[in-house]
C-alpha atoms as an extended CHARMM CRD file, in Angstrom:
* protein
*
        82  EXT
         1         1  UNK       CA              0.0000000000        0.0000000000        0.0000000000  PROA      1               0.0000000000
         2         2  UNK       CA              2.6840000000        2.0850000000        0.6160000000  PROA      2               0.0000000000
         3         3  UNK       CA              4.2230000000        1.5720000000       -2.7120000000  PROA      3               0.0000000000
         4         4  UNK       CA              0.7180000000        2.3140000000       -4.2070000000  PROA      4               0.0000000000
         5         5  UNK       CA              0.4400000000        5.4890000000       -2.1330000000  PROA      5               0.0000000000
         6         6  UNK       CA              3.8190000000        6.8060000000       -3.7740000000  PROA      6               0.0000000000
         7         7  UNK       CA              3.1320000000        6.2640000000       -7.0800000000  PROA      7               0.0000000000
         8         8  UNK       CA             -0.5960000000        7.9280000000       -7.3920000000  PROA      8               0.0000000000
         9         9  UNK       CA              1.0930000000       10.9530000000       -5.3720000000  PROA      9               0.0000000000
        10        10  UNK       CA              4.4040000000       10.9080000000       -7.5080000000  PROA      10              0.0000000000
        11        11  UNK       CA              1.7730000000       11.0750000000      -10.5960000000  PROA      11              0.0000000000
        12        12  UNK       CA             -0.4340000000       13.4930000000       -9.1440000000  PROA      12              0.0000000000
        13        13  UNK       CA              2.2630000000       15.8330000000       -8.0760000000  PROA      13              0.0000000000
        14        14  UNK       CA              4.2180000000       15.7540000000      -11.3260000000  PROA      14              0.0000000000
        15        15  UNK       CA              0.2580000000       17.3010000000      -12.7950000000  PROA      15              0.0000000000
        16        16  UNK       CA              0.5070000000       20.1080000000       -9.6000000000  PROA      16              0.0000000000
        17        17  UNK       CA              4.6100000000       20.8240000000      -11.2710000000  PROA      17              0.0000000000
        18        18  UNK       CA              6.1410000000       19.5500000000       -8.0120000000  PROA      18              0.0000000000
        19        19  UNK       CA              9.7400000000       18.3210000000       -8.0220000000  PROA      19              0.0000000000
        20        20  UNK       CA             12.6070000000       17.5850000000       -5.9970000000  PROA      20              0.0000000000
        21        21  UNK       CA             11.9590000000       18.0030000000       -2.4600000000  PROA      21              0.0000000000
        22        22  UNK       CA              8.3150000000       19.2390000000       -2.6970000000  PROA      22              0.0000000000
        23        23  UNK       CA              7.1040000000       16.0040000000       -4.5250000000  PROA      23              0.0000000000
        24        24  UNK       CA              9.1490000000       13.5740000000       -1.6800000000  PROA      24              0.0000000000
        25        25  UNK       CA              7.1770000000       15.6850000000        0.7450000000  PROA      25              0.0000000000
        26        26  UNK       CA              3.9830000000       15.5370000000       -1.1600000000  PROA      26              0.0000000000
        27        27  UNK       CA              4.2670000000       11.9870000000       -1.5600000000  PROA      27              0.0000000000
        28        28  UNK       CA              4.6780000000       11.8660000000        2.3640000000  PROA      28              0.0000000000
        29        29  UNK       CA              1.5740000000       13.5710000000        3.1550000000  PROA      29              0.0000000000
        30        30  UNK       CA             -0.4470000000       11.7900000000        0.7520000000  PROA      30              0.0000000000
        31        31  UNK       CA              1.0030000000        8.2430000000        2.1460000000  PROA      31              0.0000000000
        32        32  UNK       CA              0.0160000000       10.0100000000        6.0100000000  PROA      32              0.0000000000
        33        33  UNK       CA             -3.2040000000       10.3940000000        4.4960000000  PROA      33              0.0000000000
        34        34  UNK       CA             -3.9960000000        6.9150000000        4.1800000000  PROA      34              0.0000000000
        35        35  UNK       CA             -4.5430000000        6.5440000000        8.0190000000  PROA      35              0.0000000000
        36        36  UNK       CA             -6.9450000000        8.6550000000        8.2770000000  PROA      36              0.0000000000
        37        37  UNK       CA             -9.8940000000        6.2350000000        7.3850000000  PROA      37              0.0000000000
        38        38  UNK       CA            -10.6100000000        2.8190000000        6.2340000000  PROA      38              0.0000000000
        39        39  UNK       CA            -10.4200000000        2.0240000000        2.7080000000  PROA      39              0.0000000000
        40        40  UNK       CA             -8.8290000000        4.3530000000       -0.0750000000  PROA      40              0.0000000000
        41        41  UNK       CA            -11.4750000000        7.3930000000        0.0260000000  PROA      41              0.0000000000
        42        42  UNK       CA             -9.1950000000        9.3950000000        2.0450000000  PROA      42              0.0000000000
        43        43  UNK       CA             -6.4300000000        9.2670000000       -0.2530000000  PROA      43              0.0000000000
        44        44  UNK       CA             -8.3540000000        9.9140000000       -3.0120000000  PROA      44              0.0000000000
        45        45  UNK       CA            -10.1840000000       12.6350000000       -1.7190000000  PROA      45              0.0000000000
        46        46  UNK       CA             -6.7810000000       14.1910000000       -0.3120000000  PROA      46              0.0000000000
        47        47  UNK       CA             -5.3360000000       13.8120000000       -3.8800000000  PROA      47              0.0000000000
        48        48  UNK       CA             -8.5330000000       14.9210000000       -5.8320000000  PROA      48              0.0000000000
        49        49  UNK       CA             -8.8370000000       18.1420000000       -3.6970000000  PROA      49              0.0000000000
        50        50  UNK       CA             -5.1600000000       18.8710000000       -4.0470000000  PROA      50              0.0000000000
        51        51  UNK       CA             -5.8320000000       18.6840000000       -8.2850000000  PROA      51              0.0000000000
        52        52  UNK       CA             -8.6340000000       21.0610000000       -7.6510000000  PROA      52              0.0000000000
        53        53  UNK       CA             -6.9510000000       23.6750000000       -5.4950000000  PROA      53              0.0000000000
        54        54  UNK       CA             -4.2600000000       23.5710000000       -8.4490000000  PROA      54              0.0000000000
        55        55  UNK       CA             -6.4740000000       24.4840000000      -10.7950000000  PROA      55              0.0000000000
        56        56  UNK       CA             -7.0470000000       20.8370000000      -12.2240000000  PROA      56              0.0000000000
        57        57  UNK       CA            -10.2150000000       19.2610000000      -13.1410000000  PROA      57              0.0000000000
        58        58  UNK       CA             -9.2240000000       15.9390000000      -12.0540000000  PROA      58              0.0000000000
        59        59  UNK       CA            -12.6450000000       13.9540000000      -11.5080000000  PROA      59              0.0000000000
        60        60  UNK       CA            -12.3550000000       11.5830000000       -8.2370000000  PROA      60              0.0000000000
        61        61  UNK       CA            -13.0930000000        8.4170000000      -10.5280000000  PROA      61              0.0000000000
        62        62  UNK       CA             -9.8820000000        9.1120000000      -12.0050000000  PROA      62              0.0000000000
        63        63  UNK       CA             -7.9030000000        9.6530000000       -9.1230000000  PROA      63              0.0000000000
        64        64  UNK       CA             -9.4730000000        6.1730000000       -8.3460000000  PROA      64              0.0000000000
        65        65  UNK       CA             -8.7300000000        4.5310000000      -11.5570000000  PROA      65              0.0000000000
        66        66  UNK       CA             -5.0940000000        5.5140000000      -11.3440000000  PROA      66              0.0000000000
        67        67  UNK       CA             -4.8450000000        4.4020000000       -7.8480000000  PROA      67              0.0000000000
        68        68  UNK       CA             -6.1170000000        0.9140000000       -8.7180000000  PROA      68              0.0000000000
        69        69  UNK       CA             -3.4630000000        0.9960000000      -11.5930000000  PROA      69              0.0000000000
        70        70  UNK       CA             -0.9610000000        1.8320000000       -9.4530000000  PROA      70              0.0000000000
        71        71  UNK       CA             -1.6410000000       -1.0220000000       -7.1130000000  PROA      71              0.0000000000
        72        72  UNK       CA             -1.3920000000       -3.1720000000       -9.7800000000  PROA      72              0.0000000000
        73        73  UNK       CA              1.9700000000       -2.5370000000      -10.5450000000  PROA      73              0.0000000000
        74        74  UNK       CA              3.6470000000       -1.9940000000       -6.7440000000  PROA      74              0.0000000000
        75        75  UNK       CA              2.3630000000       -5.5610000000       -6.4880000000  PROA      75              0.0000000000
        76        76  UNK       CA              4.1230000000       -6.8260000000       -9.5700000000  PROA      76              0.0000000000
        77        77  UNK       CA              7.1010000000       -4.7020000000       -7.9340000000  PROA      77              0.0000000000
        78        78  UNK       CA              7.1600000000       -6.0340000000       -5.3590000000  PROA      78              0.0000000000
        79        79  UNK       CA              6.3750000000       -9.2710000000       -6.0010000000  PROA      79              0.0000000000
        80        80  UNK       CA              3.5640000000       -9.5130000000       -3.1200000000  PROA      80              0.0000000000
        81        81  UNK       CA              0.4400000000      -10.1850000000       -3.5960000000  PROA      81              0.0000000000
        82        82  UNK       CA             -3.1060000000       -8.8650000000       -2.0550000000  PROA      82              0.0000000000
């Protein structure tokens, strides 16, 4: 999950034009973010309000669809499995 949490926040920082040490820290707060509730609506609702504040019309569904994407490949990764 942690992997997972990385790469939707790496991708959803490099749309906001965040590098270097404001993407690590980004992807920090967006991993933090995933203790806030059960299940993955506090991530995505983190992420998808972050696009918005930016300017970016980033639907939720989306920020859901790459999250599931991105699971899919920390897994493979990783090598672990659900």
């Amino acid at each position: 999950m942690a992997s997972r949490n990385v790469l939707v926040a790496l991708w959803a920082g490099g749309l906001m034009g965040l590098s270097g040490p404001a993407l690590t820290s980004y992807a920090v707060e967006v991993h933090l973010a995933d203790f806030d509730t059960t299940g993955d609506g506090d991530v995505i609702d983190k992420i998808t309000a972050d696009l918005h504040r930016t300017g970016l019309a980033v639907r939720s569904l989306e920020v859901r669809l790459r999250l599931s994407a991105f699971h899919r490949q920390a897994l493979a990764e990783t090598q672990a499995t659900d």
